[in-house]
Structures are given as C-alpha cells and as structure tokens.
C-alpha positions in Angstrom: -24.7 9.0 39.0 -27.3 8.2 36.3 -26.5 11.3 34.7 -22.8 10.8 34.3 -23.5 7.2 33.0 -25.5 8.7 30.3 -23.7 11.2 29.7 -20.6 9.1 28.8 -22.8 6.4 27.0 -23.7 9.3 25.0 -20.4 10.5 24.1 -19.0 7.2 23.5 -22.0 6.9 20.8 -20.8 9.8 19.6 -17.4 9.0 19.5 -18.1 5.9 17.9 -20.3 7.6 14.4 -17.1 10.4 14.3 -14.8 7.4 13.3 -17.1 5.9 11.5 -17.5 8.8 9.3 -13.7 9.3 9.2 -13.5 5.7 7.7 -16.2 5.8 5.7 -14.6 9.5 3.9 -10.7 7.3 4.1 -11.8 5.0 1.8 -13.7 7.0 -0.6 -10.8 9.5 -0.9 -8.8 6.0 -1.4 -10.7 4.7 -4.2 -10.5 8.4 -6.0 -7.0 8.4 -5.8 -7.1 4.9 -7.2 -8.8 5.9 -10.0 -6.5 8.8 -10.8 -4.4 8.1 -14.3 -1.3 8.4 -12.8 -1.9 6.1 -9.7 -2.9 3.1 -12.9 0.2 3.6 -14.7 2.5 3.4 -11.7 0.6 0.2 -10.7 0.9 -1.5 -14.4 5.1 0.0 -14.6 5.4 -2.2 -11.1 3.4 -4.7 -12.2 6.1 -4.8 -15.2 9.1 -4.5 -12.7 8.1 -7.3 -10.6 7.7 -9.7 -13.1 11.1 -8.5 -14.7 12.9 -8.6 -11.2 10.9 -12.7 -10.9 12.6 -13.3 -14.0 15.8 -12.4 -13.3 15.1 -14.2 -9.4 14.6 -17.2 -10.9 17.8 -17.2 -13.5 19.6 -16.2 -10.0 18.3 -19.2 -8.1 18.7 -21.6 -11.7 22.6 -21.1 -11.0 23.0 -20.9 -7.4 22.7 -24.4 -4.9 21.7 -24.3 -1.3 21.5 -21.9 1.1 22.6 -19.3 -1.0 20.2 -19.7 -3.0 17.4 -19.0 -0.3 19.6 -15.8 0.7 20.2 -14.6 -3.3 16.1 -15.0 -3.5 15.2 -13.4 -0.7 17.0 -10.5 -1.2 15.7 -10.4 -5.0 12.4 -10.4 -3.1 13.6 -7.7 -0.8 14.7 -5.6 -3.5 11.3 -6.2 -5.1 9.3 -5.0 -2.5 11.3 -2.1 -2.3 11.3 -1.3 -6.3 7.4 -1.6 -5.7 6.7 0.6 -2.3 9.1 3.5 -4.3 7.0 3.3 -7.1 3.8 3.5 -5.3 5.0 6.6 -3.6 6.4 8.2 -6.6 3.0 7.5 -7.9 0.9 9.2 -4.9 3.2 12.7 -5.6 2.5 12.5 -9.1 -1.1 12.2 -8.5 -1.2 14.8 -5.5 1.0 17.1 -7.7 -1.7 16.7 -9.9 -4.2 17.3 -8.1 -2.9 20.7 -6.9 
C-alpha cells in the first residue's frame, strides 16, 4: 500500500513539473510572437480603429436619448470588440505566415 501511495505521489509530482514546463514554454512562445513586426502593427491599426469607432460611439449617443442610446452604444461597443478580435487574428496568420 505504501508503494502505491508513493508511486502516485510521485507521478502527481511529475505531472505537476510537465505543466509547469508547458506554461512556462506558452508564454515564452507568447511574448515572441508579441514581438513579431506584424503582431505591433496590427495592435497599433486596432488601437486606431477603436478610437475611431469611440468617436463615432459618442457622436451616436450625442444624438440619441434614452434607452436607445444604451442599445446604439452597446452595440458600437459590440462591433468594436469584434473589429478588434478580427484584427488580432488577421494579425496571428500574418505573423505565422511569416514565420513559415
């Protein structure tokens, strides 16, 4: 019984360092492709689309009263998360294109 206790305290150990090591080579692959060219640019054209798309939100909301406005706003917001995820992933190809 000993055995078997040690045995799995052993293998959970082990278990434990494996993801450990996975994280640990996640992040540094993370920050590379962070650092890539292509990765910058799509972050600073985002950058530039959600201040445009704030912009235009708050001209929406300026004329709109009420409720509506919430709704027009949130979906401006919607629409700006969306503008921004595309871009990111555009971004990834690019750089994994790249890469290649």
């Amino acid at each position: 019984m000993a055995k078997m206790t040690e045995t799995a305290a052993r293998a959970v150990g082990r278990a434990r360092v494996t993801v450990s090591r996975a994280r640990r080579k996640g992040e540094q692959l993370a920050t590379q492709l962070a650092k890539k060219k292509a990765v910058r640019q799509a972050g600073k054209s985002v950058a530039r689309v959600r201040d445009q798309a704030a912009a235009l939100a708050r001209k929406v909301t300026d004329k709109v009263t009420g409720r509506t406005r919430k709704r027009k706003r949130a979906k401006v917001a919607a629409a700006v998360v969306g503008a921004a995820a595309v871009a990111t992933a555009a971004a990834i190809g690019i750089a994994r294109k790249r890469k290649r």
